[in-house]
C-alpha positions, 0 to 999 in steps of 0.5 A: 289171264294176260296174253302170251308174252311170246306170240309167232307167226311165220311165212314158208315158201321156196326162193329163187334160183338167182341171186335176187330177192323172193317176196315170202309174203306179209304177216299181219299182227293181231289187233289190239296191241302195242306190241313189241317184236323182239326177234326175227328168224329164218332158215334156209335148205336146199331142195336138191343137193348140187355138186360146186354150190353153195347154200344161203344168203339174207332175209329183210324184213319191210314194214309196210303199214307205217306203224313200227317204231323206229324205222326197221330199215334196213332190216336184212340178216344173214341166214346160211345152210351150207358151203358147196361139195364135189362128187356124186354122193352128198350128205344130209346138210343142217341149218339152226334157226337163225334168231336175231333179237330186235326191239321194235314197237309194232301197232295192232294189224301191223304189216311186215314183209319177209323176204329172201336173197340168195347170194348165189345161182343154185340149181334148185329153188332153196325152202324157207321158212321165216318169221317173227317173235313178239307180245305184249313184252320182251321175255325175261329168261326164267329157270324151268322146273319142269319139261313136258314133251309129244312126239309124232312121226310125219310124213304128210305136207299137212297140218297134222297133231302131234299131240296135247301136253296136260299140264299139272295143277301147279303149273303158272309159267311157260318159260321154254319151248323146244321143237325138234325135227329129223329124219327117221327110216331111210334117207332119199335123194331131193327131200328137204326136211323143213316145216314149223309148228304150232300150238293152240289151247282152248283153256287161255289165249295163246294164238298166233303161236307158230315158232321154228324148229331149231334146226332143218337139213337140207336135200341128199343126194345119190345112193350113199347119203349120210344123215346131218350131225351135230344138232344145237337144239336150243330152246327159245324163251317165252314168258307165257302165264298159264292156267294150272291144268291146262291142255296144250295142243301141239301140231306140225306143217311140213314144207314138203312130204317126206318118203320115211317118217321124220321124228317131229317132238315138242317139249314144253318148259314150264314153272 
């Protein structure tokens, strides 16, 4: 069985509250190797929602080991959440996953940096969450014959199962994966709604395999809070060759607790 031709792996942590750059951290890709990264992603959300300021800024990304091809610099993409709002009352705000599609050849045990720059000075450190996609190839878009789907509620700032997804005998090829995160139950004021997920299998080889939701909501604020609209719930593409019969587990980690239960589902688009 071939590796993923779409692994993840992804970096969370909090910003600052100036304009200057926060570090979230290195990701290290597995040995073996070469691999080809062809997207980058983050998302940014407000931890508290403050009149008169707006949300958003760049992340770059470093290579810190020297062996990505071509020289990634400079690697800096735009992610925003939201503009600024007056008044004591602040809806829910939504950021979609910012993906960027990128062509870079990467070593085994390759080191890349992620970080982040707010534009502006906020009152409350914004949450991120950031990454990369890669594998042994680029993926090809493909037409899914079929679409399978876990769902659980979460609270907890933990590693947690969302569930396992069987697939049936005639499954060869996942060519789709969709994560979606929202808020369920009553809306409370300073709780971002941020986090990815992940899936394991012991059935084939599909580790790293952390991706984004496509979308994450920022903090409300006061006692008339309205929820955000107007999801974009878009899959991302992956060419991962599968084992007919195969169980596919599928957890979740939030940035932080939540009072009332989010709805997290997975949905995985097979042939």
């Amino acid at each position: 069985m071939a590796l993923a031709s779409t692994h993840g792996q992804i970096l969370t942590g909090a910003g600052a509250t100036t304009a200057v750059r926060t570090s979230l951290g290195n990701i290290t890709l597995p040995a073996g190797g070469p691999w080809k990264i062809h997207a980058v992603h983050c998302s940014v959300v407000r931890a508290t929602a403050t009149a008169a300021e707006m949300n958003g800024g760049f992340f770059d990304l470093q290579a810190l080991s020297g062996d990505i091809t071509p020289n990634i610099l400079p690697a800096q993409f735009p992610v925003y959440e939201s503009g600024s709002t007056l008044g004591a009352t602040m809806d829910v705000s939504i950021c979609p996953t910012h993906i960027y599609p990128v062509d870079w050849d990467a070593a085994g045990k390759a080191i890349i940096e992620i970080g982040y720059t707010q534009d502006t000075t906020v009152t409350a450190a914004p949450q991120l969450v950031a990454g990369i996609l890669f594998g042994p190839s680029a993926p090809q878009i493909k037409i899914p014959q079929h679409c399978a789907r876990v769902r659980v509620a979460q609270t907890a700032a933990a590693d947690t199962s969302v569930g396992t997804i069987t697939l049936p005998e005639t499954a060869k090829e996942i060519t789709g994966i969709l994560g979606i995160l929202v808020q369920d139950g009553v809306l409370v004021t300073a709780e971002e709604l941020t986090g990815f997920w992940r899936m394991t299998s012991d059935d084939f080889d599909l580790t790293p395999a952390q991706f984004p939701f496509a979308n994450v909501h920022g903090a409300g604020l006061g006692a008339l809070i309205q929820g955000a609209h107007n999801m974009l719930n878009m899959p991302i593409t992956v060419n991962i060759p599968v084992v007919g019969g195969s169980r596919i587990n599928c957890f979740v980690d939030l940035n932080t607790a939540v009072t009332n239960a989010a709805q997290v589902d997975i949905y995985l688009m097979f042939q």
